[in-house]
Structure formats: structure tokens, C-alpha cells
Residue, then its C-alpha position, 0 to 999 in steps of 0.5 A: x173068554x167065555x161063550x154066554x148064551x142066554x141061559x147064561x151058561x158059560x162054555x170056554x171059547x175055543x179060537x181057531x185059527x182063521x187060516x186061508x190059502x193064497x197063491x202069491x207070485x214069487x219071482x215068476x212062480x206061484x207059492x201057496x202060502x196059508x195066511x191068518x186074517x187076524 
């Protein structure tokens, strides 16, 4: 994919990686786990 802006100039799309922390109860402890949203 491509950014378009309105000059019309193409730039290729960079995807990152939407990435967040959460703390997650295992068995009576917390695990920092990094998930993706997508």
C-alpha cells in the first residue's frame, strides 16, 4: 500500500506493529504479555 497525499505523491506505507502491554493473572501471578490489537 501506499501513503497518498494530496499532491498526489506516493510514499510506501510503513505497518507497524500496534503492540500494547498487559498484565494477565496466570495461576495467582501477573504475566506482562505484549499484544497486538490487530
Amino acid at each position: 500500500g501506499n501513503n497518498v497525499s494530496h499532491a498526489n505523491n506516493k510514499t510506501k506505507r510503513v505497518w507497524n506493529p500496534n503492540l500494547q502491554r498487559v498484565r494477565h493473572m496466570d495461576g495467582g501471578r501477573v504475566r506482562h504479555v505484549n499484544v497486538c490489537t490487530r
